[in-house]
LOLUMTOR-240336 format. One record per residue: residue in one letter; x, z, y of N, C-alpha, C in turn. Coordinates in steps of 0.2 Angstrom, whole numbers, padded with zeros to 4 digits, always signed. Atoms other than C-alpha are relative to their C-alpha. Layout:
BEGIN
AXZYXZYXZY
...
END
This chain:
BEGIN
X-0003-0004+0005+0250-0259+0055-0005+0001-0006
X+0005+0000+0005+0242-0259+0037+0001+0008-0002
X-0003-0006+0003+0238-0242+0030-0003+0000-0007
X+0000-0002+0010+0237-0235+0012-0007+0001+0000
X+0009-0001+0001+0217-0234+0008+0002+0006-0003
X+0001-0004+0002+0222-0221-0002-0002+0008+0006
X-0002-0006-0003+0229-0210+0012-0008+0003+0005
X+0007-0001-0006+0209-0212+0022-0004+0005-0007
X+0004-0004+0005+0204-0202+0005+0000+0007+0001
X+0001-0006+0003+0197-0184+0004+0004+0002-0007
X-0004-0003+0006+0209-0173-0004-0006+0003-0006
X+0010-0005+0007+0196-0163-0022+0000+0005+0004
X+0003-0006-0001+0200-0148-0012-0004-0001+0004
X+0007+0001-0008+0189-0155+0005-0005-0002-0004
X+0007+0000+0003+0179-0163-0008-0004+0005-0004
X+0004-0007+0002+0174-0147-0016+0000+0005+0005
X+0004-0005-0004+0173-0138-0003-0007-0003+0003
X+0009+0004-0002+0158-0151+0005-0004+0000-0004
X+0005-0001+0001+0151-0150-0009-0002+0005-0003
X+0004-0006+0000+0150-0132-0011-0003+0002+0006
X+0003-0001-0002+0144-0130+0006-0006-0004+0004
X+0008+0003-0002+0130-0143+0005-0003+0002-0008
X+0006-0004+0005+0124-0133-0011-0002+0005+0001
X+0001-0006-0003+0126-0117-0002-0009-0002+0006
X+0007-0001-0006+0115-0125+0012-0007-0004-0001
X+0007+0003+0002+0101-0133+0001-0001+0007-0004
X+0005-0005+0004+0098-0116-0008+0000+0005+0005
X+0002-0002-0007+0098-0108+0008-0007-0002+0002
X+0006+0004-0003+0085-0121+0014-0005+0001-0005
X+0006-0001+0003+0075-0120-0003-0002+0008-0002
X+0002-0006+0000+0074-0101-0003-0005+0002+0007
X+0004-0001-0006+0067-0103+0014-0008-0002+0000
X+0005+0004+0001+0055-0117+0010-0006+0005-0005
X+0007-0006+0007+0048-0102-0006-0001+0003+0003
X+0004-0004-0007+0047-0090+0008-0006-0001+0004
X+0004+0003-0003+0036-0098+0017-0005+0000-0002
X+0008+0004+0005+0024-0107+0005-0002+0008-0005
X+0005-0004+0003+0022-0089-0003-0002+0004+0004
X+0002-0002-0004+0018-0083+0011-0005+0000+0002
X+0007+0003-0003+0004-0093+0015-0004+0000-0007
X+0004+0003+0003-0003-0092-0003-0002+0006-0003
X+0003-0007+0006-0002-0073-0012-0002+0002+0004
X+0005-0005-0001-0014-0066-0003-0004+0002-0005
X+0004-0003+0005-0024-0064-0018+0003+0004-0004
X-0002-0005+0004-0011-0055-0027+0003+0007+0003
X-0002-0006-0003-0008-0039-0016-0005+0005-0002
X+0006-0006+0000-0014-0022-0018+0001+0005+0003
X-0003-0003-0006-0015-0011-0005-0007+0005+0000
X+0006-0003+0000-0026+0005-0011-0001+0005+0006
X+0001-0005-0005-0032+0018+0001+0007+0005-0003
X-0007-0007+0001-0017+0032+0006-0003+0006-0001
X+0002-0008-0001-0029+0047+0007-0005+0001-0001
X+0007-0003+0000-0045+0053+0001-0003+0007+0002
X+0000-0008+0001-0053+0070+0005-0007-0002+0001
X+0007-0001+0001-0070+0075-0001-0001+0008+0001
X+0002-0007-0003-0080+0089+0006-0009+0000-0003
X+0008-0001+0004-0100+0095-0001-0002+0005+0005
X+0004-0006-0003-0112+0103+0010-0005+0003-0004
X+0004-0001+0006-0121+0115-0002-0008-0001+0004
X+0006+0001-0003-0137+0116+0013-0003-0005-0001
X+0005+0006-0002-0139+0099+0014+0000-0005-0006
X-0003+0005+0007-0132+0093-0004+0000-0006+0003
X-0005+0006-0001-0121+0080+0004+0006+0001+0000
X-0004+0002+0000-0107+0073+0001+0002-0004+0003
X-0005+0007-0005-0093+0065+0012+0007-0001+0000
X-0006+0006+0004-0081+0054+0006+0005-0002+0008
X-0004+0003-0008-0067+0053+0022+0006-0006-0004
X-0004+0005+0003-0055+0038+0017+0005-0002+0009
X-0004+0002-0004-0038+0032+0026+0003-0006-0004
X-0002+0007+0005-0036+0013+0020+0001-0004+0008
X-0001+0004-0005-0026+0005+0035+0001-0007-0002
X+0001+0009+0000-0029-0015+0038+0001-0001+0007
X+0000+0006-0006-0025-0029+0049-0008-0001+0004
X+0006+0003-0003-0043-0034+0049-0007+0003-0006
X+0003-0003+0006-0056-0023+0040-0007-0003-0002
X+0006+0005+0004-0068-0039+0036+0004-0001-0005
X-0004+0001+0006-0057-0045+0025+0003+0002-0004
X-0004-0004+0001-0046-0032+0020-0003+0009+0001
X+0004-0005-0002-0057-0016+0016-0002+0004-0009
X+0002-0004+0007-0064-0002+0002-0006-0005-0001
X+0004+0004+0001-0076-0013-0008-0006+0002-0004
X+0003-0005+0007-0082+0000-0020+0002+0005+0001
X+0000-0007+0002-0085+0017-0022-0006+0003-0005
X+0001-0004+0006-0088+0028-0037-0002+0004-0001
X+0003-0004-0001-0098+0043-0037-0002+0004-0009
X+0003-0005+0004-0096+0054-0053+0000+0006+0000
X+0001-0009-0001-0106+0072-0055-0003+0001-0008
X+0001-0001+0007-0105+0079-0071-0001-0005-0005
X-0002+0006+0002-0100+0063-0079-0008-0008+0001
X+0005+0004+0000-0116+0054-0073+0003-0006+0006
X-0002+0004-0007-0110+0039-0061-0003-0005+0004
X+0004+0003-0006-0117+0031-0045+0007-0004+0003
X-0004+0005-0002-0109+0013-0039-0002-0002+0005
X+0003+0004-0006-0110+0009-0021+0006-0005+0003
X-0003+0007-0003-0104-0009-0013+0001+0000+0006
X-0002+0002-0009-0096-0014+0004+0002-0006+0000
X-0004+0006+0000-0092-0030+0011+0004+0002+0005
X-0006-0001-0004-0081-0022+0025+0002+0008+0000
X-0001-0009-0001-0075-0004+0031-0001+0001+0008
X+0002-0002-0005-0080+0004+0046+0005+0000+0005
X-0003-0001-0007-0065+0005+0056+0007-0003-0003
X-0008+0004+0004-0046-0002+0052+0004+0006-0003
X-0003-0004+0001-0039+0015+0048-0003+0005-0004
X+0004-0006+0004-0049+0032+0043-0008-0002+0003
X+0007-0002+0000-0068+0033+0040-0003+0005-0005
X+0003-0006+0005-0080+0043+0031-0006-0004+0000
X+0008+0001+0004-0097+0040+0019-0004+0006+0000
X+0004-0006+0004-0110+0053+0018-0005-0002-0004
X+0004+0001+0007-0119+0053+0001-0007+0005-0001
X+0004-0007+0001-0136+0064-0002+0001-0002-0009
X+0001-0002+0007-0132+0070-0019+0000+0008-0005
X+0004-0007+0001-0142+0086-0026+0006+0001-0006
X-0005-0004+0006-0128+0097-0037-0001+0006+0001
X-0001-0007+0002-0128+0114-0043+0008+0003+0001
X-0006-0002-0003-0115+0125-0037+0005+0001-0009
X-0003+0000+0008-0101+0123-0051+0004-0006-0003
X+0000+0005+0003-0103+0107-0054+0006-0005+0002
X-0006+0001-0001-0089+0094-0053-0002-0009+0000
X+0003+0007-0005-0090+0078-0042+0009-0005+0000
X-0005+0007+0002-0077+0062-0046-0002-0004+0003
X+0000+0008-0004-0073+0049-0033+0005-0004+0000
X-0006+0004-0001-0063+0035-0035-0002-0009+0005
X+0002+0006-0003-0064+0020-0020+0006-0004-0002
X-0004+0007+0002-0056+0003-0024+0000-0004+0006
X-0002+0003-0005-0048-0007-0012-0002-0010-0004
X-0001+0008+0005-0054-0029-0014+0005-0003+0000
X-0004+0005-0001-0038-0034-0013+0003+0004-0007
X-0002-0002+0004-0034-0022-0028+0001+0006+0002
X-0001-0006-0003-0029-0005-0029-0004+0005+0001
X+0004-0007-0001-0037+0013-0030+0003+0006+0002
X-0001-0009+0001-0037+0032-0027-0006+0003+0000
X+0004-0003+0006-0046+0043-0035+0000+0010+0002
X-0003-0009-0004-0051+0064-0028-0007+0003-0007
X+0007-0001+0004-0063+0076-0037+0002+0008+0005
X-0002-0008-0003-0068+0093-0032-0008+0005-0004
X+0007-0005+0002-0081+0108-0037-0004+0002+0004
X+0003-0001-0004-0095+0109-0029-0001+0009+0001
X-0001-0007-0001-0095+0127-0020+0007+0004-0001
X-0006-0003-0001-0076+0128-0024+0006-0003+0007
X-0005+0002-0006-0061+0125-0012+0000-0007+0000
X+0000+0008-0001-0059+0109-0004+0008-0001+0000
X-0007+0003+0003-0042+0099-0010+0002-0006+0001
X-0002+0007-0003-0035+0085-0002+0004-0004-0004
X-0004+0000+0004-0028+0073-0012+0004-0008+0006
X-0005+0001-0006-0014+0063-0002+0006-0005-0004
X-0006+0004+0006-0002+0047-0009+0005-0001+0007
X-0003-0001-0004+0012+0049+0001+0004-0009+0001
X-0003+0006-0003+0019+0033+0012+0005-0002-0002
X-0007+0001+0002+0035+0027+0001+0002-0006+0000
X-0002+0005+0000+0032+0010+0004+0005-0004+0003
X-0009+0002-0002+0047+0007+0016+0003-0001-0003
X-0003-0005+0006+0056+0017+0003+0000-0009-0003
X-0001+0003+0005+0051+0003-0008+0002-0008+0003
X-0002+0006-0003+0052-0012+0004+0007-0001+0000
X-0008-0002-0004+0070-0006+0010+0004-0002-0007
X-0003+0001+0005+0076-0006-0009-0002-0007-0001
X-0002+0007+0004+0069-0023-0014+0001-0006+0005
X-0004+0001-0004+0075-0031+0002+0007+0000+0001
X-0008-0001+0001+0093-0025+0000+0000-0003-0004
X+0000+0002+0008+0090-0031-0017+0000-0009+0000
X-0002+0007+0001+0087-0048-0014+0007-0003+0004
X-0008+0001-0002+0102-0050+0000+0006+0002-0005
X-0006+0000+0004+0114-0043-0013+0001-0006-0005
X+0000+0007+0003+0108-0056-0024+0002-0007+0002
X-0003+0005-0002+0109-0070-0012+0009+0001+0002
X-0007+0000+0001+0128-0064-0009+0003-0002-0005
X-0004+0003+0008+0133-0065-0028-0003-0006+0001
X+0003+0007+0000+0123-0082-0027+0006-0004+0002
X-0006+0003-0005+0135-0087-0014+0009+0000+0001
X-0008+0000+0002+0149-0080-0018+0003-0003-0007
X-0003+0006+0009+0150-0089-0038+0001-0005+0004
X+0001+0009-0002+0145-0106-0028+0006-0002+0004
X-0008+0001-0002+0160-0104-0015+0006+0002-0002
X-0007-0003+0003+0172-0094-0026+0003+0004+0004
X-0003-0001-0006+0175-0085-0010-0001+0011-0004
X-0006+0002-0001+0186-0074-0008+0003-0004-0008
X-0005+0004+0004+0199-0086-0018+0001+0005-0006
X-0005-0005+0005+0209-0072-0028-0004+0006-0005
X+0002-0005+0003+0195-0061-0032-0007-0001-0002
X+0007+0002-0001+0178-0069-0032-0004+0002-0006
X+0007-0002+0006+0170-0064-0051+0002+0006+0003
X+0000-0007-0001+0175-0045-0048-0006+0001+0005
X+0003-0004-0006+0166-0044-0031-0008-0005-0002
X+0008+0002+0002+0151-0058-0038-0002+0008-0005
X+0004-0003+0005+0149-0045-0053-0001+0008+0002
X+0003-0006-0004+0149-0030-0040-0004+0000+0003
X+0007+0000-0005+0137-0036-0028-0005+0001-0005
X+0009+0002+0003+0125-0043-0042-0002+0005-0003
X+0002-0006+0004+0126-0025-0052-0004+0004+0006
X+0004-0004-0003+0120-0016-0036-0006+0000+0002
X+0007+0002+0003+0107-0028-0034-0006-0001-0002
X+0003-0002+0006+0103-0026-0049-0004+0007+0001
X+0002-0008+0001+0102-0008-0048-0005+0004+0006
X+0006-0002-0005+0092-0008-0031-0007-0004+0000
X+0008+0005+0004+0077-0020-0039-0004+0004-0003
X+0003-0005+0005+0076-0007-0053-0003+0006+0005
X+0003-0003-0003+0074+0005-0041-0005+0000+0005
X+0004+0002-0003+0063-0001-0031-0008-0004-0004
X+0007+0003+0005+0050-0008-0045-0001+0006-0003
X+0003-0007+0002+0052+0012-0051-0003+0000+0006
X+0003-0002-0003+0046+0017-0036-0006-0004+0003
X+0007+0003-0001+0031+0004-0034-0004+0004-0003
X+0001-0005+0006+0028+0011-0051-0005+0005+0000
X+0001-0006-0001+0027+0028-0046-0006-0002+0004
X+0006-0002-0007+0014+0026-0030-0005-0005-0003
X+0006+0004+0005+0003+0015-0042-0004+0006-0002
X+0001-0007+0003+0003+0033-0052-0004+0003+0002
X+0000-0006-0006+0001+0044-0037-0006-0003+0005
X+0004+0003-0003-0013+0031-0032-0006+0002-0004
X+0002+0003+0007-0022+0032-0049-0004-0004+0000
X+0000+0007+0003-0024+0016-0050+0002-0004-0005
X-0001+0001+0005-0022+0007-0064+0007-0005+0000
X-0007+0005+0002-0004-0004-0068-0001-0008+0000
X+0001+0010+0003-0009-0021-0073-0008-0003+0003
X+0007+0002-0002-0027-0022-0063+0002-0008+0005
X-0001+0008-0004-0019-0039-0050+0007+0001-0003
X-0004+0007+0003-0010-0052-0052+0008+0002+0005
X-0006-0001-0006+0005-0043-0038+0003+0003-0008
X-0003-0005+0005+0008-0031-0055+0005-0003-0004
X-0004+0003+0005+0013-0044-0066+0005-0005+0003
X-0003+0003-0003+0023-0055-0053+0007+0007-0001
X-0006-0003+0000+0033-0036-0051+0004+0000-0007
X-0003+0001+0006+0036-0036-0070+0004-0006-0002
X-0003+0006+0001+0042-0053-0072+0008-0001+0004
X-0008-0001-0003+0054-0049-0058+0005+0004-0004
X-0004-0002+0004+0060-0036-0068+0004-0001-0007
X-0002+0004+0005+0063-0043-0084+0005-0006+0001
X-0004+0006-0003+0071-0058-0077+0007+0004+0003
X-0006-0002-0003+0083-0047-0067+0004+0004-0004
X-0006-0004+0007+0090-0038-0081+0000-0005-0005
X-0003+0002+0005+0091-0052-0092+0005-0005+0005
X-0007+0001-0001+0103-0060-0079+0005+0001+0001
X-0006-0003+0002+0116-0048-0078+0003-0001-0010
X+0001+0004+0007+0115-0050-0098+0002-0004-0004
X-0005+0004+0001+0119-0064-0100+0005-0005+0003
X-0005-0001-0006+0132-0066-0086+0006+0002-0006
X-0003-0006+0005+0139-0052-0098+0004-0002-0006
X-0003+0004+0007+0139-0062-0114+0002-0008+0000
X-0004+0005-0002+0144-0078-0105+0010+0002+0001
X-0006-0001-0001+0160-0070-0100+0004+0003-0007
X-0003-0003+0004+0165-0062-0116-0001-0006-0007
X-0001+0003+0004+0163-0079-0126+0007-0003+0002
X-0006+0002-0001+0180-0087-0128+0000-0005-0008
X+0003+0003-0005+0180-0101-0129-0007-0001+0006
X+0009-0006-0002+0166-0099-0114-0003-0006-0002
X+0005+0006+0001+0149-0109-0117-0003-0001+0004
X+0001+0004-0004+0145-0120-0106-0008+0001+0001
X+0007+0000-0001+0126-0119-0109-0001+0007-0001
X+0002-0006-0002+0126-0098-0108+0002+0001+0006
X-0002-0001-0006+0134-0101-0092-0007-0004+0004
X+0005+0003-0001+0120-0113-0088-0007+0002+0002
X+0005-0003-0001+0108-0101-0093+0000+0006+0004
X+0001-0003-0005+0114-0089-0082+0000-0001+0009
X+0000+0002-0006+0115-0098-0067-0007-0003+0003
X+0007-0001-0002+0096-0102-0069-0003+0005+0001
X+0001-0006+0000+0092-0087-0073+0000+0006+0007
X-0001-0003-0005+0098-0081-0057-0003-0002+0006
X+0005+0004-0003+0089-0092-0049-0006+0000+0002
X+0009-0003+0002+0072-0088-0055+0000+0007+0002
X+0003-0009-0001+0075-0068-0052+0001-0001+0009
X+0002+0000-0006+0077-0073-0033-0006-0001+0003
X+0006+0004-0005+0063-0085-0030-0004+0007-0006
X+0004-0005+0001+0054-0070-0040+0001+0004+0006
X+0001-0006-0007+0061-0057-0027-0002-0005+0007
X+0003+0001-0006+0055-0068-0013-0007+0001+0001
X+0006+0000+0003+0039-0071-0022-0003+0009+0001
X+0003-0004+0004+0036-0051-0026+0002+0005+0008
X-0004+0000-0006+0045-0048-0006-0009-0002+0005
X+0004+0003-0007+0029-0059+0003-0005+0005-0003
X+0008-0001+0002+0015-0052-0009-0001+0007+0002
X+0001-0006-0003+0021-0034-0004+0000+0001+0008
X+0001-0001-0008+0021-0039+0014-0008-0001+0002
X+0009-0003+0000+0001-0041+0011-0002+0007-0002
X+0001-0008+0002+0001-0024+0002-0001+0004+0005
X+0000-0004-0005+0007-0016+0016-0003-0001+0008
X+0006+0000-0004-0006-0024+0028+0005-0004+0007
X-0005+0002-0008+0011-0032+0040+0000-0009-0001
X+0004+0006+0000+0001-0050+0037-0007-0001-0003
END
């Protein structure tokens, strides 16, 4: 019995469904593939400064002791590299190639001061990153303390990239059928709005570190995430509101969206060196 060639033909709707999800399952595959490879290569842009300083002075022995909590994987490579030493704005610079233990230690310093006097430490971490204590010599001792937020902060840009890859997936599938931009442009606002908070609060413990903003190369990889992530919602926004729509604002947002992922993967691995959990 002959049959109709045509009837062995894939209806459009099975042929667009395969091939949204073999473009689902190559941007899958190649977000995997950026995970990975930056993985294996931003070590040098993390910074991960000490969480705790406390400086104490003995007036009998005019010494100084610098206690430090800068937890590492491995503290040959991963360690306080420098410390600071200003008294009465005069400064003394000491070097380290390692740190004494993977978690809390302590320096003692002989340095002769007059009761009164006012003693500034700030150590830096080589992978970046500092904190910074001072105190008066013969007055109270005052611990200074950067509080643990980086969960906090992992937890928000983690959520943040899953909502993104949802909206990703839900434009590319149209899934559900009846409702699919409403619920792409609610996931991707919240997204949105868990990125932002979560690069405020790196922000902040950079602050509460004093350490400077823009000293590695992690700082400006987070900027770029941000910028990028507010300008896709944006023009999302101004694609949807041309009529006729444009072709190439829609184009730009679909890159766009693209780039703020493989950023939050990118700004995802180099905070997993921050926090010492590679």
């Amino acid at each position: 019995m002959n049959r109709n060639p045509l009837s062995l033909r894939k209806s459009p709707a099975t042929q667009k469904q395969g091939s949204s999800w073999r473009h689902s399952r190559g941007l899958v595959l190649m977000l995997g593939v950026l995970f990975l490879g930056s993985l294996a290569v931003l070590q040098p842009v993390c910074a991960h400064p000490p969480s705790d300083i406390l400086l104490d002075y003995d007036v009998d022995s005019q010494t100084l002791q610098v206690t430090l909590v800068h937890s590492v994987s491995d503290p040959a490579a991963h360690f306080v590299n420098r410390i600071q030493i200003s008294l009465n704005g005069e400064v003394t610079t000491y070097e380290y190639e390692s740190q004494p233990t993977d978690s809390r230690f302590t320096y003692q310093f002989v340095l002769p001061a007059d009761s009164g006097g006012t003693v500034d430490v700030t150590a830096d971490c080589n992978r970046g990153g500092s904190i910074s204590g001072s105190l008066t010599v013969g007055g109270p001792i005052t611990p200074t303390t950067v509080p643990e937020l980086w969960p906090f902060h992992a937890g928000l840009m983690v959520s943040g990239l899953i909502l993104a890859l949802v909206a990703a997936t839900n434009a590319v599938n149209r899934t559900p059928k009846t409702s699919w931009l409403q619920v792409h442009k609610i996931v991707g606002t919240l997204g949105v709005i868990l990125v932002i908070l979560g690069l405020s609060l790196a922000l902040h413990m950079v602050s509460a570190s004093g350490g400077p903003h823009f000293r590695v190369s992690h700082a400006y990889v987070g900027i770029a995430t941000l910028v990028v992530t507010l300008l896709t919602p944006a023009v999302g926004i101004v694609s949807l509101g041309r009529k006729p729509p444009s072709p190439g604002i829609r184009r730009a947002h679909i890159w766009l969206s693209r780039t703020a992922i493989v950023l939050l993967i990118i700004t995802l691995a180099s905070g997993a060196f921050q926090a010492g959990l590679i």
